[in-house]
C-alpha positions in Angstrom: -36.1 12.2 -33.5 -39.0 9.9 -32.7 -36.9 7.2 -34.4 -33.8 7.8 -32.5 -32.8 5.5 -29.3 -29.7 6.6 -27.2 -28.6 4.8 -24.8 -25.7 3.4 -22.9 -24.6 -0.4 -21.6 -23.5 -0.7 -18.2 -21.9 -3.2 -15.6 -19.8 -4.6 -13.1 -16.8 -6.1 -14.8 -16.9 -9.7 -17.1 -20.8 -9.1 -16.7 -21.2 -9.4 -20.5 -21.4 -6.1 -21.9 -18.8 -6.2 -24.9 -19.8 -9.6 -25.7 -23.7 -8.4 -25.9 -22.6 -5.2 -28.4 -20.9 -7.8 -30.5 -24.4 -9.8 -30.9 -26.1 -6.6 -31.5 -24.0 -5.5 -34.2 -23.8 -8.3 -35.5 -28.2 -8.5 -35.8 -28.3 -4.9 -37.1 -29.3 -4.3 -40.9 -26.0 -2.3 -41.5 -23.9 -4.8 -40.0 -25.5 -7.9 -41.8 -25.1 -5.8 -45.3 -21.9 -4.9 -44.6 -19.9 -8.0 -43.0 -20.1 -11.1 -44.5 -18.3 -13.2 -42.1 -19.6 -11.4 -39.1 -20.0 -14.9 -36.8 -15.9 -14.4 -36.4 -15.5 -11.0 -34.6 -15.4 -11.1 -30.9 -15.2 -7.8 -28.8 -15.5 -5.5 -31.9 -15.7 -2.3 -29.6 -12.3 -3.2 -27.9 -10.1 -1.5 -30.3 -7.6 -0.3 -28.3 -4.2 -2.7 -27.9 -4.4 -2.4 -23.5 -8.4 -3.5 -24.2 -7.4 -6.4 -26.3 -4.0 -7.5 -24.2 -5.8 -6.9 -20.9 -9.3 -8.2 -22.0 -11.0 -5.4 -20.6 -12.8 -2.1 -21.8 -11.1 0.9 -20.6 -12.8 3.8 -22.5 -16.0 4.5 -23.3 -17.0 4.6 -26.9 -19.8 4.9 -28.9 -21.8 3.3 -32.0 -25.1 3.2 -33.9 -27.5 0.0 -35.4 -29.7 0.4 -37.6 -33.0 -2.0 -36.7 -36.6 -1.9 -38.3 -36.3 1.6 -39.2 -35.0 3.2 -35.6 -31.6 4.2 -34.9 -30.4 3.2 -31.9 -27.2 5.0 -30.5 -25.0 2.5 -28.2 -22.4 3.5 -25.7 -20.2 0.7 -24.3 -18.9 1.8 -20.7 -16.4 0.0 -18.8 -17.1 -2.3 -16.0 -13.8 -1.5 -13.7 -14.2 0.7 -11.2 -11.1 2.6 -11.9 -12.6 3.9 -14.8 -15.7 5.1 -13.4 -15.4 8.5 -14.9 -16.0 6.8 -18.2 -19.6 6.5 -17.0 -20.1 9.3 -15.6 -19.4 11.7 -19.1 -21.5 9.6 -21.3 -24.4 9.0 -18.6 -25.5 13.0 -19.6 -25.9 11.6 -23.8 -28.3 9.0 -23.0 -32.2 8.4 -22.5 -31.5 4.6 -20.3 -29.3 2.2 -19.7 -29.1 -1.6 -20.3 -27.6 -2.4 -16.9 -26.1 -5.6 -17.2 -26.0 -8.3 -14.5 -24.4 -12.0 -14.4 -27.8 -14.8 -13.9 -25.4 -16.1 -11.0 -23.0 -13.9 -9.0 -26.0 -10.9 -9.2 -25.6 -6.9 -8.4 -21.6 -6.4 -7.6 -20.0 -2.9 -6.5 -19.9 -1.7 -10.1 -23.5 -2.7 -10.5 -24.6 -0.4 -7.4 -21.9 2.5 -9.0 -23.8 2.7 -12.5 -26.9 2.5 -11.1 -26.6 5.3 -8.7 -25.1 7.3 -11.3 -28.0 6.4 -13.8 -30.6 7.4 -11.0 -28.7 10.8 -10.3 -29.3 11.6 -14.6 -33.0 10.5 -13.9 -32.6 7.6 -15.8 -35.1 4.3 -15.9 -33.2 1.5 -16.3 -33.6 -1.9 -18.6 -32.0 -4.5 -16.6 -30.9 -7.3 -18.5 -30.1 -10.9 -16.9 -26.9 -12.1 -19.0 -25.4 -15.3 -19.1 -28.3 -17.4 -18.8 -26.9 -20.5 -20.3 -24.3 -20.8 -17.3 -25.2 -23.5 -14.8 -26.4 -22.6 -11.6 -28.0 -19.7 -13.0 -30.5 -18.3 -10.1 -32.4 -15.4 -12.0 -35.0 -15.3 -9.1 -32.7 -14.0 -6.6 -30.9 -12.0 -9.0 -34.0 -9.9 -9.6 -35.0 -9.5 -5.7 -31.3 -8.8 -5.4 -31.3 -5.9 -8.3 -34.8 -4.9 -6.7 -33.6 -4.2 -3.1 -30.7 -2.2 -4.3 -32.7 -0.1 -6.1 -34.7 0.7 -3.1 -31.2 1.3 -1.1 -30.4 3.9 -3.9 -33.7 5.6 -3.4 -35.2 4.6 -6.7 -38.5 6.3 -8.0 -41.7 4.1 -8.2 -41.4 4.5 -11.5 -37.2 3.3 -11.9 -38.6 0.2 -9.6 -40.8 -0.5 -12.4 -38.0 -2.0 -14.7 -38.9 -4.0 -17.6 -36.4 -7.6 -17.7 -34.7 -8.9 -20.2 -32.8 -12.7 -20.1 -29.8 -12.9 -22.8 -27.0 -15.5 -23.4 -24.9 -12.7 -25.2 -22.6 -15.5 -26.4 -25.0 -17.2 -28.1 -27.2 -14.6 -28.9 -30.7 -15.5 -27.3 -32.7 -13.4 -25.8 -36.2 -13.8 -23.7 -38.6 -12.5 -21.3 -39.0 -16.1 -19.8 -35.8 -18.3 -18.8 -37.3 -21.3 -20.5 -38.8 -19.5 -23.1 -35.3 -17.9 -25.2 -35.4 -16.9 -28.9 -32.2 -17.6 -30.8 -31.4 -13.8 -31.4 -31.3 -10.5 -30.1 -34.9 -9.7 -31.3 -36.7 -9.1 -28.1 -33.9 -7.1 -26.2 -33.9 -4.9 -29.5 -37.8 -4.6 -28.9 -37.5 -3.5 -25.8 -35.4 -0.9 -26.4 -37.7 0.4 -29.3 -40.8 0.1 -26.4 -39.1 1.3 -23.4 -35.7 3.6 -24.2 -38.0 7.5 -24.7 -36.8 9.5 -27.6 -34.6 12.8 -27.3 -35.7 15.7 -25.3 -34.0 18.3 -27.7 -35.6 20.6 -29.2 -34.7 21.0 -32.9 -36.2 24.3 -33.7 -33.8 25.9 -30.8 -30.5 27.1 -31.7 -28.0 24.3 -31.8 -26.3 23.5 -28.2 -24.0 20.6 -27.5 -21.8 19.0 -24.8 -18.4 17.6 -25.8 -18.2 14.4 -23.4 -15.4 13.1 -25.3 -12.3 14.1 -27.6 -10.7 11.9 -29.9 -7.5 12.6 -31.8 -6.7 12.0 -35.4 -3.2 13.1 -36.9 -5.5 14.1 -40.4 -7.9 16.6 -39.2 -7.2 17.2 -35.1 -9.0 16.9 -32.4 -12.6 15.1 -33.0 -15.7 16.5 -30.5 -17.8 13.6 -29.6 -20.9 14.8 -27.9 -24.6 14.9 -28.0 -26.7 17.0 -29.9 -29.3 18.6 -27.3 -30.6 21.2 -29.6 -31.1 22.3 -32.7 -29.0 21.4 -36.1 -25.4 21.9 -37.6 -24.4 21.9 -41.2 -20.9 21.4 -42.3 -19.1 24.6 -42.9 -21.0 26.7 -40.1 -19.2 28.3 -37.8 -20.2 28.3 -34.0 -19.4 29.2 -29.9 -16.9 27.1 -27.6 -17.7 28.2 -24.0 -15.2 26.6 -21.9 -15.4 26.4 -18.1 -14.1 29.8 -17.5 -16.6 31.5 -19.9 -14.1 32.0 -22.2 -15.3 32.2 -25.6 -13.9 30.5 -28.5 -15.4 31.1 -32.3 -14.5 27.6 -34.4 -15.8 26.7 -38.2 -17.1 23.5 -39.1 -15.4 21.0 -41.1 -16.3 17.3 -40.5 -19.3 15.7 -39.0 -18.7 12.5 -38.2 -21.3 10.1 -37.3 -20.1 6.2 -35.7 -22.3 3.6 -38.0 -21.2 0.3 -37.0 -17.7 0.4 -36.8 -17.2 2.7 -39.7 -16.7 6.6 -39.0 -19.8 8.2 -41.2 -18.7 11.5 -43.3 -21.9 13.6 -43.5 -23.0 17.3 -44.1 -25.3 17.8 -41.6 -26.8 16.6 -38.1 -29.6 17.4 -36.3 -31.0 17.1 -32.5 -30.6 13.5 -30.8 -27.7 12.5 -32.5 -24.5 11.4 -31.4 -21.9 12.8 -33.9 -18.1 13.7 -33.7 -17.1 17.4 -34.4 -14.2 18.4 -35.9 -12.8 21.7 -38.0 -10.3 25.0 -37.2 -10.5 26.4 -34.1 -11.2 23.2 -32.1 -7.4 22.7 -30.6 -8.0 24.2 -27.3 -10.6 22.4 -26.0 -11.5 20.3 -23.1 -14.7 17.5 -22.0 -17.5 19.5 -20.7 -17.4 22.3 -23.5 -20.2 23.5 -24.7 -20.6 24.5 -28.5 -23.6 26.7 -29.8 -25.1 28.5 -32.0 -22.5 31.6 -32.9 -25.2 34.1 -32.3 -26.4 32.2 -29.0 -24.0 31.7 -25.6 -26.2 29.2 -23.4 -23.5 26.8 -21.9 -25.1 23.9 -20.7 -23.9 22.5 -17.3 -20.5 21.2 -16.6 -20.1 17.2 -15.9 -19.9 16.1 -12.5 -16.8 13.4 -12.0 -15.7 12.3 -8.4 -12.1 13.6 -7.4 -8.7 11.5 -7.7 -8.2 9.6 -4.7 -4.6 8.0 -5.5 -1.7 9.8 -6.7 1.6 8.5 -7.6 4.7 11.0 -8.8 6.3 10.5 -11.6 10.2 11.3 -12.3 12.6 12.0 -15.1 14.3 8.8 -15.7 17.7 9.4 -14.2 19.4 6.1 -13.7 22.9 5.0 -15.5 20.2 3.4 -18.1 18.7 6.4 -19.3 17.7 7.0 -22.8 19.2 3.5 -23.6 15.2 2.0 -24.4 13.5 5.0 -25.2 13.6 8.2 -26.9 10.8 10.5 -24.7 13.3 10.9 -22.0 12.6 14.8 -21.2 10.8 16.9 -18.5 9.0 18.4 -21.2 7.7 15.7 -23.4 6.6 13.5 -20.1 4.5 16.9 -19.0 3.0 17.5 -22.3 1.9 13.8 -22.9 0.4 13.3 -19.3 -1.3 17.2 -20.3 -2.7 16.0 -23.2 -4.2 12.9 -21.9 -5.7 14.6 -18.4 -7.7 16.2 -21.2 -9.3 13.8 -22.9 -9.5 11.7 -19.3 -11.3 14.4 -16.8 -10.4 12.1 -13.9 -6.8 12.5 -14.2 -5.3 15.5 -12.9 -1.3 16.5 -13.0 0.8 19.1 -11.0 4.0 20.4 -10.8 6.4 19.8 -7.6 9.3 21.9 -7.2 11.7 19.6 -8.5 11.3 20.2 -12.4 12.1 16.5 -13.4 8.9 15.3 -10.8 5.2 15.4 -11.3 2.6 14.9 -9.5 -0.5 12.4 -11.2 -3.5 11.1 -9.8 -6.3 9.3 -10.8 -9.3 7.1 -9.6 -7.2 4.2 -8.4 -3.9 2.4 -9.4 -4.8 0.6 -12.8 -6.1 3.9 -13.8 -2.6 5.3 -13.7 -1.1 1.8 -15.0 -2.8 2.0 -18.1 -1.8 5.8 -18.6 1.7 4.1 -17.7 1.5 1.5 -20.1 0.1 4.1 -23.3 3.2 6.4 -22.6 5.8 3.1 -22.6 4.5 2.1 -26.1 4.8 5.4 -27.3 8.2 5.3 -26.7 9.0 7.0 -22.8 11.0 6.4 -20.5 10.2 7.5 -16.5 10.1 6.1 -13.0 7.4 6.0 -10.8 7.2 5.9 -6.7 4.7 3.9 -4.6 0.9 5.2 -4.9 0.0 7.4 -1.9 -3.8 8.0 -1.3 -4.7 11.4 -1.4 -6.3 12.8 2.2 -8.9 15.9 2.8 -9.0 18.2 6.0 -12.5 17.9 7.4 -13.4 19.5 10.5 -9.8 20.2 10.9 -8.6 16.6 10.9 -6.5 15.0 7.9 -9.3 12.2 6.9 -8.7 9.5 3.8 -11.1 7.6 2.1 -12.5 4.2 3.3 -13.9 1.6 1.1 -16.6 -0.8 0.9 -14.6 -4.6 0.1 -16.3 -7.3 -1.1 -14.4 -10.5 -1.5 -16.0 -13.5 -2.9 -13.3 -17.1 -3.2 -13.5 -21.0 -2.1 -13.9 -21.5 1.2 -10.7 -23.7 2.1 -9.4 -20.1 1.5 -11.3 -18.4 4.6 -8.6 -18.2 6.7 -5.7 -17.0 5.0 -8.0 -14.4 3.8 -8.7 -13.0 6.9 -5.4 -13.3 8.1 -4.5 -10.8 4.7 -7.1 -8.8 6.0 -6.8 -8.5 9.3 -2.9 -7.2 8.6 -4.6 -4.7 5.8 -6.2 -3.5 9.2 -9.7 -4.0 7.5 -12.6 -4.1 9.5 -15.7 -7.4 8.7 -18.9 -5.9 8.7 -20.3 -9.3 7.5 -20.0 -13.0 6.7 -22.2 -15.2 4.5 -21.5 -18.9 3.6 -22.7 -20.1 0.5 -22.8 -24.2 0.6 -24.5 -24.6 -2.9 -21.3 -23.3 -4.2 -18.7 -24.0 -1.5 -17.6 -20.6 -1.8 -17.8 -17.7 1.2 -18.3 -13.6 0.8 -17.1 -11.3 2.7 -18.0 -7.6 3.3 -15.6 -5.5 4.9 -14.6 -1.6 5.5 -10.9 -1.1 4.8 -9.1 2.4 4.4 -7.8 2.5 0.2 -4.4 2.7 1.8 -5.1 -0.6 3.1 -6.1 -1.9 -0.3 -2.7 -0.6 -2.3 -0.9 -3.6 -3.5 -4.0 -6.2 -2.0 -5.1 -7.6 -5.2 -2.3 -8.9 -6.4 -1.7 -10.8 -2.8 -5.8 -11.7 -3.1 -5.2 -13.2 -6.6 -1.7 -15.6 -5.1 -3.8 -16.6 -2.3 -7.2 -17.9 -4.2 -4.9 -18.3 -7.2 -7.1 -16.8 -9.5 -10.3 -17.7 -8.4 -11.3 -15.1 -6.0 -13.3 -11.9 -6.9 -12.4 -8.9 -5.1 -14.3 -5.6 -5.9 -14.9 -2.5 -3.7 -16.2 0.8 -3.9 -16.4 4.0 -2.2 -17.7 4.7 1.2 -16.7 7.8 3.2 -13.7 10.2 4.8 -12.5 9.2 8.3 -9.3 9.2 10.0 -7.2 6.8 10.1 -5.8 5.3 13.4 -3.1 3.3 11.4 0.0 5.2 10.2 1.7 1.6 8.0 -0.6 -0.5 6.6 0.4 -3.6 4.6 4.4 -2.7 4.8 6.3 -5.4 3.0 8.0 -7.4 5.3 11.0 -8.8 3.4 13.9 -6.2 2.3 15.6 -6.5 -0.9 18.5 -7.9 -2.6 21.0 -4.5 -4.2 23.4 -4.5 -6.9 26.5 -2.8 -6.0 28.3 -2.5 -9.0 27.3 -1.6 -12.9 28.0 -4.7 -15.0 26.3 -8.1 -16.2 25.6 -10.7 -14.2 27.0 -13.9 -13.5 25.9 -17.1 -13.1 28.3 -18.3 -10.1 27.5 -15.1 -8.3 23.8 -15.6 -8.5 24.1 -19.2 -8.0 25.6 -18.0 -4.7 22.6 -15.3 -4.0 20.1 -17.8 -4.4 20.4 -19.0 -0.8 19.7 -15.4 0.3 16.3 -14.9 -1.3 14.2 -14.4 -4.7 16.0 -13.2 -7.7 14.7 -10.9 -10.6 17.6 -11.3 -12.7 19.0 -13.5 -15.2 22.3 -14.2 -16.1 23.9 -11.9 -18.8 21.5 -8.9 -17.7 22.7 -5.8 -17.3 22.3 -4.3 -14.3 23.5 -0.7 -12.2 24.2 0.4 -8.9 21.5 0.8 -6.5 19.0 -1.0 -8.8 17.0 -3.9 -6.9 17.9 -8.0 -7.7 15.9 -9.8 -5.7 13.9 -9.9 -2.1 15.6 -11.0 0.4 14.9 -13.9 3.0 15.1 -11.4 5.8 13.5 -7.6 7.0 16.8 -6.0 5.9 18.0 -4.6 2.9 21.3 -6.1 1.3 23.8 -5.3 -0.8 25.9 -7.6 -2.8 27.8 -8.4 -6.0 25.8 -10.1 -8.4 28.7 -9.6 -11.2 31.7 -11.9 -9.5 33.5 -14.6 -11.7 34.6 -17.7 -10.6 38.2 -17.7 -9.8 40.4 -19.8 -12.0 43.1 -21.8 -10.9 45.6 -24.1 -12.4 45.5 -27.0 -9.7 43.3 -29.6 -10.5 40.5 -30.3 -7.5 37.7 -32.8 -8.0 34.0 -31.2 -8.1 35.5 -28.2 -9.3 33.5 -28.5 -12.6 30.4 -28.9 -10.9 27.4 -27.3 -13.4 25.6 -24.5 -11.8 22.2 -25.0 -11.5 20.0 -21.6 -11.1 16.1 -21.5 -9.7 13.9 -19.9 -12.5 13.8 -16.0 -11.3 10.5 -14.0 -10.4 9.7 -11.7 -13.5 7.9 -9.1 -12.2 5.0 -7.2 -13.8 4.3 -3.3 -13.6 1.5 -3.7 -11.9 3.5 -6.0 -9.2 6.6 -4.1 -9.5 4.2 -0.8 -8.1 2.9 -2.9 -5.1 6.0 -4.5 -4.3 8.1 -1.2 -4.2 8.3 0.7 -0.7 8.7 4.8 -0.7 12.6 4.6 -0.6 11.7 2.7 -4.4 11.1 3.4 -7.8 10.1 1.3 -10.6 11.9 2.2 -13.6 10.2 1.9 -17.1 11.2 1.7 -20.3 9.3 0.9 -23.7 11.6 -2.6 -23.1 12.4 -3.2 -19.7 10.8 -2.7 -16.1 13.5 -2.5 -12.9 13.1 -1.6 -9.2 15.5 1.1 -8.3 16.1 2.6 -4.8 15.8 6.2 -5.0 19.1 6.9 -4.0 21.9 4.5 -6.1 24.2 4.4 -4.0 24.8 2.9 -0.6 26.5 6.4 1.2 23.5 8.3 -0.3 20.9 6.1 1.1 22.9 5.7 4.4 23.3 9.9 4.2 19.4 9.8 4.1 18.8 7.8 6.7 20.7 9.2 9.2 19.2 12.4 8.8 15.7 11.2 8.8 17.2 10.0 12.5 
């Protein structure tokens, strides 16, 4: 055990922490032995297709170097702070963290997140300054800027005394002086070896260990990924599952499974301080925070502490004329079962049922949390529709209260006042201003209620267009004195009729807003074309022909020229829609719907919300 390092790499997001595990494996023994052409894999641990299309590491997952004779257990985390629970289950496997921070924009929300999370496990951090061949690089403040937030999250003496590390993860240096960088990963692996401790199990006790992650493989079932805290396990032995209700569970054990570079490890045995995955009969019913013992010992250890949802969206049966057209999971059922089976491998996702059978109730940590569970279940095949997010609210003290968050919003400071005319209409409140000049860019720090911030980065993005960094995190209950925040202010442009449209009637619709339709598409009552110019909503005919005629008239034959429509992504089709709105979803297509197809429904509805 004295030769075993665990630990896990944290950071705000685009800090550097895939691109560092990628230098790291590539330095390790196994790795060089194994992979000859090593110098042409980028983000290695980014296996799944949304982490590749998006860029992004969504879950956390876990591998192992081999280095001068130690074995050191790496965790990749994400940096989004959507997927916070991804920290928060591996956080309990770990002896430190490598908390990652860029060498100019410093400590960011995420940064302050993990770090207060690492200090709640006792944890000493290594900070490591990345992206020290940038220009501009300031690694001075950086470090007084790491070191006050420490003290603001009530770090020990002994957490302020963090040993520093400068990388270039993407070209693999690494120093503990700026001017003074070794061309490889040498001295950040030394300072794991000096300063990461060794395991606190025990490997004489009886063996004890906490399933923080379940995997699924179609060969042998569901794969326990955990640490081992105490003791040893053989293949073949059979041992405890005490789940959360004390329910005991006897399971035998077929495969250990140990993650050695990016090759899953068959072994026999395993012993305290390692990392392994678990798998066998008996292990179908379980869920993250399991314990599994010794068969003659019940000592479950103690269940993993993940914040609460605080955005919920509900998601329907797909029920318009289109159904079951794209996709074959169209059923009640199947869209249950697969949200199920996913809320237990992601403890930060919870569903409910409503009374309507063909409607459930999600929610999650915030809305690209439920976009990527969106995005999984439309390449697997299903087909739904989805209403606007809704934040979820908490009585204290008798009063309904939602949560507030802390906004920080970094752009270019031509941009300063149409970002505080977004918002000031997102009824945000500016705790503070500070002007950079080295940089010509401006931050501000705000409070704004997460109702306020549903559908805001997408408008942040169009405004700075694509240079602005928006982050926030949470801050505390309150009420709220607003009851609309950040309405849309255009209505929308409705089909009437089931058909495919036509060029001369869209040519005629353009003057009346923004289409999302081509010619030749298919469209159905009730589903939405376009936004229109003004606050109303409007239907119209997007499927009329032009009439023919047999007198001649000059400019008849006129071409017909057509703007190029607005496709629409899900992630804008969620924070454009308003509650009377759905956006449809197919493994093919994405549409806007209004609840209600047709126009004597919707007018039926309105009149008795009257």
């Amino acid at each position: 055990m004295k030769k075993i390092r665990n630990i896990a790499i944290v950071a705000h997001i685009d800090h550097g922490k895939t691109t560092l595990i990628d230098k790291l494996l590539q330095k390790s023994d196994y790795f060089k032995n194994t992979f000859k052409n090593s110098s042409n894999i980028n983000r290695i641990m980014d296996s799944n297709v949304l982490e590749k299309e998006k860029g992004i590491t969504i879950f956390s997952k876990n591998t192992s170097i081999f280095w001068k004779n130690y074995k050191i257990n790496i965790i990749d985390t994400p940096g989004h702070a959507d997927f916070g629970a991804e920290v928060e289950r591996v956080l309990s496997m770990v002896d430190s963290v490598l908390l990652l921070v860029d060498a100019v924009e410093g400590p960011m929300p995420q940064t302050r997140f993990v770090a207060l999370k690492a200090f709640s496990y006792n944890l000493k951090p290594i900070v490591v300054v990345n992206k020290i061949d940038r220009n501009s690089i300031r690694p001075d403040w950086v470090i007084n800027q790491i070191f006050d937030l420490f003290v603001n999250l009530n770090a020990s003496d002994e957490q302020l005394d963090f040993p520093i590390v400068y990388t270039s993860a993407l070209k693999g240096s690494s120093g503990y002086d700026v001017n003074k960088m070794k061309k490889n990963m040498d001295i950040l692996l030394n300072t794991i070896i000096k300063y990461v401790p060794s395991p606190k199990g025990d490997i004489n006790k009886p063996f004890q260990m906490q399933i923080s992650q379940i995997e699924y493989n179609k060969y042998i079932g569901n794969i326990c990924i955990g640490l081992i805290n105490n003791g040893n396990i053989k293949k073949n032995q059979y041992v405890n599952i005490i789940k959360k209700n004390n329910k005991v569970i006897k399971a035998k054990i077929l495969y250990i499974i140990f993650n050695i570079g990016l090759n899953p490890i068959y072994n026999d045995n395993a012993k305290s301080g390692d990392i392994i995955g678990i798998a066998g009969s008996g292990f179908e019913d379980v869920n993250i925070s399991d314990t599994i013992c010794d068969i003659n010992h019940y000592i479950s250890l103690p269940p993993i502490k993940i914040e609460n949802p605080k955005i919920g969206m509900l998601f329907h049966v797909n029920n318009s004329p289109f159904s079951g057209m794209e996709g074959k999971q169209i059923t009640s059922n199947k869209i249950f079962n697969r949200i199920n089976k996913e809320c237990l491998n992601d403890i930060a996702l919870k569903i409910t049922k409503t009374k309507n059978n063909n409607i459930f109730s999600v929610s999650g940590r915030g809305e690209l949390h439920l976009i990527i569970l969106i995005e999984n279940m439309r390449k697997e095949g299903f087909e739904l529709s989805v209403s606007k997010p809704e934040i979820i609210s908490k009585i204290i003290n008798g009063k309904k209260q939602e949560p507030f968050e802390i906004l920080i919003l970094d752009f270019k400071q031509e941009k300063k006042g149409n970002i505080i005319q977004l918002i000031s209409k997102r009824k945000a409140i500016i705790n503070n201003i500070i002007l950079d000049d080295y940089n010509n860019r401006i931050k501000i720090e705000a409070i704004i209620s997460s109702r306020g911030l549903i559908g805001f980065r997408s408008e942040f993005i169009n405004i700075t267009s694509g240079t602005g960094i928006m982050d926030s995190f949470f801050s505390h209950y309150d009420v709220n004195q607003y009851p609309v925040i950040g309405a849309r202010n255009n209505g929308v442009l409705i089909a009437n009729k089931e058909g495919y449209a036509v060029s001369f009637a869209l040519h005629n619709l353009q003057s009346r807003g923004k289409l999302f339709i081509n010619p030749g598409e298919k469209v159905y009552e009730g589903q939405i074309i376009g936004i229109h110019n003004k606050s109303n909503d409007l239907t119209v005919n997007c499927l009329i022909n032009k009439k023919l005629t047999n007198m001649r008239a000059s400019g008849n034959d006129n071409p017909i020229n057509l703007i190029p429509v607005k496709k629409i992504s899900l992630e804008e089709a969620i924070d454009f829609i308003n509650h009377d709105e759905l956006v449809e979803i197919t493994p093919k297509s994405i549409r806007i719907r209004k609840k209600y197809l047709t126009k004597s429904q919707r007018k039926l509805i309105k009149n008795i919300k009257i």
